[in-house]
C-alpha positions in Angstrom: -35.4 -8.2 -23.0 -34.4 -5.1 -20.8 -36.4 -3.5 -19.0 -36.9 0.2 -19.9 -35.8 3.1 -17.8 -36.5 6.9 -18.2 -33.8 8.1 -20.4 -32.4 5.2 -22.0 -32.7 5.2 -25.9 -34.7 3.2 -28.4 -35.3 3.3 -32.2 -38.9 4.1 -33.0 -40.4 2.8 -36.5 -42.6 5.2 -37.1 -46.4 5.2 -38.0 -48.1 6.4 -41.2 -49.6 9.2 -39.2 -46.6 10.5 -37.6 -45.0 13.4 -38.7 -41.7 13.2 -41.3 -40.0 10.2 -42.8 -42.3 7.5 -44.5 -42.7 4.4 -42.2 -41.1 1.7 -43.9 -37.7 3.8 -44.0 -34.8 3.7 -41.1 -35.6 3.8 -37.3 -35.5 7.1 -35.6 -33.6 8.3 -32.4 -36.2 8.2 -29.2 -35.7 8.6 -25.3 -38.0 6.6 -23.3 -39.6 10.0 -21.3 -41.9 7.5 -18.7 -42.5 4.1 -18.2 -45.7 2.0 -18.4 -44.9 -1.3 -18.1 -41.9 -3.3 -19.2 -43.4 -3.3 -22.8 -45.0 0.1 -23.3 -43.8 3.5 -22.9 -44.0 7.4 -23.6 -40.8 8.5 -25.6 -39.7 11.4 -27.9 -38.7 10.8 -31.0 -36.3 12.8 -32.9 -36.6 13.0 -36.6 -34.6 13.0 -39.6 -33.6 16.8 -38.5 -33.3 16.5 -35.2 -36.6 17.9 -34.5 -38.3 16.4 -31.3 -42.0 14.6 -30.9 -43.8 13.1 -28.1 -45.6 9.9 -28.4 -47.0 7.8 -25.5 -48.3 4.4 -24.9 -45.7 3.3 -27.7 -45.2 -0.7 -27.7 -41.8 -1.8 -27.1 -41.0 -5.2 -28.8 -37.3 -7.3 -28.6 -36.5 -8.1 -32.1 -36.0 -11.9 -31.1 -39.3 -12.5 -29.7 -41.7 -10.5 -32.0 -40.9 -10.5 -35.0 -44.7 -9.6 -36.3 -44.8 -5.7 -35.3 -47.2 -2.9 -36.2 -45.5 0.4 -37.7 -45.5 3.0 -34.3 -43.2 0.1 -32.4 -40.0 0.6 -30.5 -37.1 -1.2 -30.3 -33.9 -1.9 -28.5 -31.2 -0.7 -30.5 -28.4 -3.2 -32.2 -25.4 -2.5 -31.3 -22.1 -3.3 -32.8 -23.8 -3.9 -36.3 
């Protein structure tokens, strides 16, 4: 897995208390805004609008290696799909 970096950008599956789209639809946009630890980070998320939220201490998983997540995960993007 990578290791994050302030900036770079993840998909965020978001949680049943989070604002906007229900959990179980389509990752949202996020920027990793600080970095814990190589698997848990601050980001904001940007809804289906566009609109901006902060969330911190979010886990960041590799697809590959845990497949078993909680809703209010991130996620390296897949690219090229």
């Amino acid at each position: 897995m990578a290791n994050p970096t302030v900036g770079r950008i993840v998909w965020y599956h978001p949680s049943p208390d989070d604002p906007g789209p229900d959990p179980h639809s389509a990752p949202l946009a996020a920027i990793i805004a600080f970095v814990w630890s190589p698997v848990l980070i601050n980001i904001v998320v940007f809804d289906t609008n566009g609109k901006p939220y902060s969330k911190t201490s979010v886990p960041l998983f590799d697809l590959e290696t845990a497949p078993d997540r909680p809703f209010g995960f991130a996620e390296w993007p897949v690219y090229g799909v």
